[in-house]
N, C-alpha and C positions, 0 to 999 in steps of 0.2 A: 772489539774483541769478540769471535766464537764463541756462544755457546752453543753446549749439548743440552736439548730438549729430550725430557724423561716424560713421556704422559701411562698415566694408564686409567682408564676405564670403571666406573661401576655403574653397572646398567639395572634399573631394578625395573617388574614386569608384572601387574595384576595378571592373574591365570583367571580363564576364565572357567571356573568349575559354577557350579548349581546354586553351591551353598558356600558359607564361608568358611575361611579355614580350622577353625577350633568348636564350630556350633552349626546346628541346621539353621539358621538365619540364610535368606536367598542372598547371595555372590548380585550387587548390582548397586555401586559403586554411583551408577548418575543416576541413582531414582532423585527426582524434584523434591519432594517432599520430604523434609529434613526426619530423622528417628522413629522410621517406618519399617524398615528393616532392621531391629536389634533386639536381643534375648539377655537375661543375667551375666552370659558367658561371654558374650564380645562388649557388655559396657558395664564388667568386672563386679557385680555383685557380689558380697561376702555369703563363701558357702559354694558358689561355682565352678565346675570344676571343667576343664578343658577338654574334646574327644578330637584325635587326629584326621583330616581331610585325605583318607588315601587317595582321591581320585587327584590329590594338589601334590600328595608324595610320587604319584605315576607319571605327571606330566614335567618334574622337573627332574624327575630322570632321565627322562625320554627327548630332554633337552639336552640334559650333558650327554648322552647318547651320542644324538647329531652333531656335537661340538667334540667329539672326541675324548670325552672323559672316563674316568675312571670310577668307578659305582661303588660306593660304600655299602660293602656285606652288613657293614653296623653302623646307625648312627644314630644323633640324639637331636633334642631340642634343648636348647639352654636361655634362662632369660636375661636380658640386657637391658638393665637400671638405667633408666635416665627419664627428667619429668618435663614436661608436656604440655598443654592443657587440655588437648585430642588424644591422649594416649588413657587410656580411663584406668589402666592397671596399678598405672607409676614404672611400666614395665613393657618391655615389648617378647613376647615367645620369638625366637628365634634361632639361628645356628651357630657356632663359634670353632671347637675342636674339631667336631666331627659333623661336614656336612655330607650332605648326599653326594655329591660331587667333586672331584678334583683334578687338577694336571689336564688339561686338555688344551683345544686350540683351535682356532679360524681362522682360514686363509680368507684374504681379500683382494687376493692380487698372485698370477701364476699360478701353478700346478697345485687345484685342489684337494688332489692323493698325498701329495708328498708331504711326509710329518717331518722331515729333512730340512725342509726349507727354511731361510732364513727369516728374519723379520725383518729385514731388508726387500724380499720377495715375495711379502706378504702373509708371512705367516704370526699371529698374536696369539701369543703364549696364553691359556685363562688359569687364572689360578684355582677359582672353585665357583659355583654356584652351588646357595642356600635357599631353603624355605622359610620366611616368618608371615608375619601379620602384617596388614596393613594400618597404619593409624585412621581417628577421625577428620574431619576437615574442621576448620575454624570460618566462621562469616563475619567479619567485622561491617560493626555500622554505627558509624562517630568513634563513641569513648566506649562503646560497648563489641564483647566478641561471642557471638554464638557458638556453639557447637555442636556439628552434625554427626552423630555415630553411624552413619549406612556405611560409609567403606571401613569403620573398625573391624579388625576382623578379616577382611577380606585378602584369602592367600597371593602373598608377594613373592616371588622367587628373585633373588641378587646374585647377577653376574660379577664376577671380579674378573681383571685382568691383569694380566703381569705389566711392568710400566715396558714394554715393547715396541708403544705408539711414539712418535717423532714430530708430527705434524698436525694440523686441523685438518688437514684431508684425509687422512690416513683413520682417524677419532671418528668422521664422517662416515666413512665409506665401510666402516667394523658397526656403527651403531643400525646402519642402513642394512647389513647385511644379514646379522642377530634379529632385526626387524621381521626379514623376510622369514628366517628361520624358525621363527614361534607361529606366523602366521601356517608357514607350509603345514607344520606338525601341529596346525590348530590347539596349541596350549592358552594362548593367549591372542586377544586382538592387539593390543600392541599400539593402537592408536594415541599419539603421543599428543596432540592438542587434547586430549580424553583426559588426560594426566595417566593412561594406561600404561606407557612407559616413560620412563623418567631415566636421563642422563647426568652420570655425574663425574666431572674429571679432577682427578689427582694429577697435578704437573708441577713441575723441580725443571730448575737449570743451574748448569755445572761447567767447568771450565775442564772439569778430570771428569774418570770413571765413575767417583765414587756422586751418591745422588746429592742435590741439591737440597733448600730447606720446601717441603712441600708445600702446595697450596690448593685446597679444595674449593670447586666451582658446583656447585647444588645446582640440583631440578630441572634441567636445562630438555626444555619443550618442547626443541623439534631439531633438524638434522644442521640446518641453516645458523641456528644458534651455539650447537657442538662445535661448529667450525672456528664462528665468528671469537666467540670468548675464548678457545686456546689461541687464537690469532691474537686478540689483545694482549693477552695475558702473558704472552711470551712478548712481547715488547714491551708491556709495563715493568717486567723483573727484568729485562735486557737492559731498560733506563735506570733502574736503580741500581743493580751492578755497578754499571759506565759509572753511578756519579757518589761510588764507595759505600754505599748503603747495604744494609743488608734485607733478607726476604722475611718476614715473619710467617710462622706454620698457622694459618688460620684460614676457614672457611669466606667465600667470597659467593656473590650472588650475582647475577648477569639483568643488566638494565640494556632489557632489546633496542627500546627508543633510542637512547645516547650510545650503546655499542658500546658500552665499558660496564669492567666489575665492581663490583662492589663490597668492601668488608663487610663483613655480618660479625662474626667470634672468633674467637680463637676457637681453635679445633682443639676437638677431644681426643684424648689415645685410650686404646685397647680398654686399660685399667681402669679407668674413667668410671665406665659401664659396669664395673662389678660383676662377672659375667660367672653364669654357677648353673649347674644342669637345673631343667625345670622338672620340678619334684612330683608335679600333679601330671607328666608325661611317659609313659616307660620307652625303654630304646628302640630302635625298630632294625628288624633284623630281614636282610632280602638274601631268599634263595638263589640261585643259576634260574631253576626254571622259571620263578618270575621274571627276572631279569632278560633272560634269553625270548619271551614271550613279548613286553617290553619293544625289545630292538628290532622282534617280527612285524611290529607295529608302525614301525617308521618308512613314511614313505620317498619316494624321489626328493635330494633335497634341492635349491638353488643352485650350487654350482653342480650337481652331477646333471641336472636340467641343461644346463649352458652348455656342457661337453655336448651331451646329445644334441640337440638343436644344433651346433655346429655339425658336429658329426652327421647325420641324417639329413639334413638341410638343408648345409651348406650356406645357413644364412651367416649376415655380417653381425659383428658386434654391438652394434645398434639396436638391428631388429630382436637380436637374442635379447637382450635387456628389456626391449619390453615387454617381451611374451612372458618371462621371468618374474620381472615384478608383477607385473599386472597376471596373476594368474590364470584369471577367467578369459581372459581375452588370450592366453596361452592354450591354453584347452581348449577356446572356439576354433583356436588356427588351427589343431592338432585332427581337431574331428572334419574342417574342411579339406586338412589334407590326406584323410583317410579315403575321404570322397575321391581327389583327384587320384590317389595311388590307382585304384578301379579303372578310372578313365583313361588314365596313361598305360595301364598295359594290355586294355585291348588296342588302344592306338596303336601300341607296339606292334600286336599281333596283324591288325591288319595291315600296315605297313610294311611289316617285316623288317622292323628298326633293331641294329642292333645295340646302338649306346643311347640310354635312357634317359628321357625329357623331364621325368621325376623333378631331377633338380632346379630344373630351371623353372618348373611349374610353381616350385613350391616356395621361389623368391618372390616369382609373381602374385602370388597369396599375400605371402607377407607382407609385400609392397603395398598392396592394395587395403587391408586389415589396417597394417599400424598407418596409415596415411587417412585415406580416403573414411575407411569404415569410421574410422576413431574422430574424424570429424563430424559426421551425422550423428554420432553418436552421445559427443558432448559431456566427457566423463558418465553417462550413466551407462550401465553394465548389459553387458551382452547376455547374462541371464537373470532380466529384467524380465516381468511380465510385457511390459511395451515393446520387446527387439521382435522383429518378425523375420528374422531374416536366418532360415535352417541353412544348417552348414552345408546338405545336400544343395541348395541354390545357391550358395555364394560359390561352391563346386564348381556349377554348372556356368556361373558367370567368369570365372576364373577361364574353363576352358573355353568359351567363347573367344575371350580377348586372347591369350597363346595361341588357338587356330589362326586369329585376324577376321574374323567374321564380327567383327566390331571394333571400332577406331577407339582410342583414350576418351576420346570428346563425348562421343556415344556413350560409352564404358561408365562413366560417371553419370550421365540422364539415367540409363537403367539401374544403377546403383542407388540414385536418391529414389526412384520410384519401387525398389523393390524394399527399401528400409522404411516408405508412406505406405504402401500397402501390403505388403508378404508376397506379392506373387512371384511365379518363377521367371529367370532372363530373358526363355525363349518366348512365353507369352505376351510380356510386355512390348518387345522388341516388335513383335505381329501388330498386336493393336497398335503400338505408337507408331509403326511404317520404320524404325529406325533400322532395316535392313541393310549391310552394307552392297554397294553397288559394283555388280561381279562385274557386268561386261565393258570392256576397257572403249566400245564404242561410245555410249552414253557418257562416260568420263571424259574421252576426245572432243566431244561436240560441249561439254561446260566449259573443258579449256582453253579451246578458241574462242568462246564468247568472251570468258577472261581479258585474253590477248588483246582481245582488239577492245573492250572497255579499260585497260589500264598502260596506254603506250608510254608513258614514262617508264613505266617499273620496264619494259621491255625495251625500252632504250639504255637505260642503266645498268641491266644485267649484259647486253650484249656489249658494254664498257666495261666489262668484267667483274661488274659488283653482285658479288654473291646473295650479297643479301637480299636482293630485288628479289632473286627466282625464291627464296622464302616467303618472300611477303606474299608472291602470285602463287604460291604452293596453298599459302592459309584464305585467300580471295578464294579458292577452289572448295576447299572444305568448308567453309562457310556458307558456298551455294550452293553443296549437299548435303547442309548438317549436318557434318561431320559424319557422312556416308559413303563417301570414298576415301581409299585406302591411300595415306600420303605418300606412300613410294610410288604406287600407281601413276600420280598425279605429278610425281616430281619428275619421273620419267619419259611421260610423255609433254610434258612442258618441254623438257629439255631437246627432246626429237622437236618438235617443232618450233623451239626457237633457235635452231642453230640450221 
């Protein structure tokens, strides 16, 4: 039997402000040393009374902003009863009626302009993002459980989503891309082994329209686990369907090791939580000109990135991805090919080219960047104090290899020695002799030396096996280190073996 898979999303996100959300206590969630960072007001003293985190109410606007939402002229804080033994209030400040945000939406797939779109074509309906608190952490050890209050207090902003999601990949590729979205507009780091972001899925299945009995999957710590657990999950309530059983509405926890969920409770609703405005906060009222001030604030996001980068580029879908994710290494490419733009149109002018090499220059970048560079580089970051390598000289090595005044083979020696030392391509290239070898005499007289040291391979090729005149093409570049030009050499093999 079919089912319809219902999932929707709640993504929750430490912001990274200064201080925490309700008290000047410093925002800093891994400090080591357990109730170092807390005050009366984040571990609920009697008499304490809460002040609101504007700089936590500006960044999660500024999130529904980029997610297409709709800004609450008026909203409040209301507190939400439920106990804990990390919640020091009995209570969490948080949002319910009236959040900051509502109705909006992210594509993950297709046309990221069009609000048109289905959710078939990528488009996830969000239903609202809030602001509250975040809890303490608990340290168990034996029969015993500590508790650290450094992240009490500190501002949590909750994504909700409409149940729009269908699949683990689909849950994957929305959580990955909200990732990238907080990081662009720098509200939050978002690092989820950090526990900075936390995933949490809502999924039902259904034989009809109408939704199935829900089942919530907690805390879910990285993108690979968002995946795995609606996979199971949808097959564990597939099996119990099939064999007459029914689902029960209760929270479920994800055991990575084993790949399977696990009951925790039954879930709580709405009512539960006793949910009532908080009385020690007043409402908060946002003008146009905030607001409009706000939206001047936000910059390029991920998918308008993508567009461009194709558009301008002309790179592939690969390359775009990782200039995208990896932002920094997005930026290196962008200022290496500000360089190249310079150098391609005087090429132009003195050539008197009329259709421009731009494009192709600037695959050749990329090519070079996400491959070659991102391997000497070894995950650490291009603006590292240790990179040495200015985008004007990767420029300048870039045009070297498009001219052909340097083979692939070569291309990579100067590449590792200019990422060992900083110096520039053409320098290097002097001191280490790797010039390539212009005149086609000196390349004729290696290749007859060839010939006549490998008569098999030239017995075999002239039996038509192609692959011979390859093997004597790389026998060539090898006895000049990769300093003749392989068409050079392929050509004149071929003149004098036929």
């Amino acid at each position: 039997m079919k089912y319809r898979t219902t999932i929707g999303l709640e993504i929750h996100a430490e912001l990274n402000t200064k201080s925490k959300m309700f008290c000047s206590c410093k925002n800093d969630p891994l400090e080591k040393m357990p109730n170092v960072n807390i005050c009366p007001i984040c571990t609920a003293q009697p008499g304490s009374l809460p002040v609101a985190n504007a700089e936590a109410i500006k960044k999660v606007i500024k999130t529904g902003m980029a997610l297409n939402c709709k800004i609450a002229k008026e909203s409040k804080f209301d507190r939400k009863n439920y106990f804990y033994p990390d919640l020091p209030k009995g209570y969490q400040i948080s949002q319910y009626d009236k959040p900051f945000c509502e109705k909006g939406y992210l594509m993950i797939d297709g046309n990221p302009t069009s609000p048109k779109a289905s959710a078939r074509q990528g488009k996830i309906d969000i239903t609202r993002i809030h602001l509250e608190e975040d809890t303490g952490k608990l340290a168990h050890s034996g029969k015993d459980s500590l508790v650290d209050f450094n992240r009490a207090g500190v501002p949590l902003m909750e994504m909700v989503t409409e149940p729009d999601i269908e699949t683990g990949e689909e849950a994957r590729k929305f959580a990955q891309e909200f990732q990238l979205i907080l990081r662009y507009l720098n509200v939050s780091h978002a690092d989820m082994e950090k526990g900075e972001m936390r995933v949490e899925v809502n999924i039902s299945l259904s034989k009809t329209k109408k939704l199935g009995t829900k089942v919530e999957i907690k805390n879910l710590n990285s993108f690979r686990s968002v995946e795995k657990a609606i996979n199971f999950e949808i097959q564990r309530q597939t099996e119990i369907l099939e064999e007459g059983g029914k689902i029960i509405q209760e929270t479920r926890g994800w055991n990575d090791e084993k790949g399977i969920t696990i009951s925790q409770r039954e879930k709580e609703k709405a009512h539960d939580y006793r949910y009532f405005p908080e009385p020690d906060l007043p409402a908060v009222y946002l003008d146009a000109e905030y607001i409009d001030k706000i939206k001047g604030e936000i910059p390029e996001l991920p998918a308008q990135k993508r567009e461009r980068f194709k558009r301008e580029y002309g790179l592939d879908e690969k390359s775009i991805e990782i200039f995208v994710s990896g932002r920094e290494i997005g930026d290196y490419y962008e200022e290496v090919v500000s360089e190249l733009r310079n150098w391609v149109k005087e090429i132009e002018i003195k050539r008197k080219v009329e259709n421009s090499e731009f494009e192709k220059i600037s695959k050749l970048a990329a090519n070079y960047i996400s491959t070659d560079l991102q391997g000497l580089l070894q995950g650490k970051s291009v603006r590292s104090k240790e990179f040495k390598i200015t985008a004007e000289n990767f420029g300048e090595f870039i045009a070297l290899i498009h001219e052909g005044k340097i083979s692939s083979k070569i291309a990579k020696q100067v590449l590792e020695e200019m990422h060992n030392s900083g110096a520039d391509p053409s320098h290097i290239i002097e001191d280490k002799g790797l010039t390539q070898i212009e005149g086609e005499g000196e390349i004729e007289r290696i290749v007859k030396d060839i010939i006549s040291k490998n008569p098999k391979a030239v017995e075999d090729y002239k039996k038509g096996k192609e692959a011979s005149l390859q093997f004597l093409v790389g026998q060539v570049m090898a006895a000049t280190r990769g300093r003749a030009k392989p068409d050079t050499a392929r050509e004149i093999l071929k003149k004098l073996l036929n």
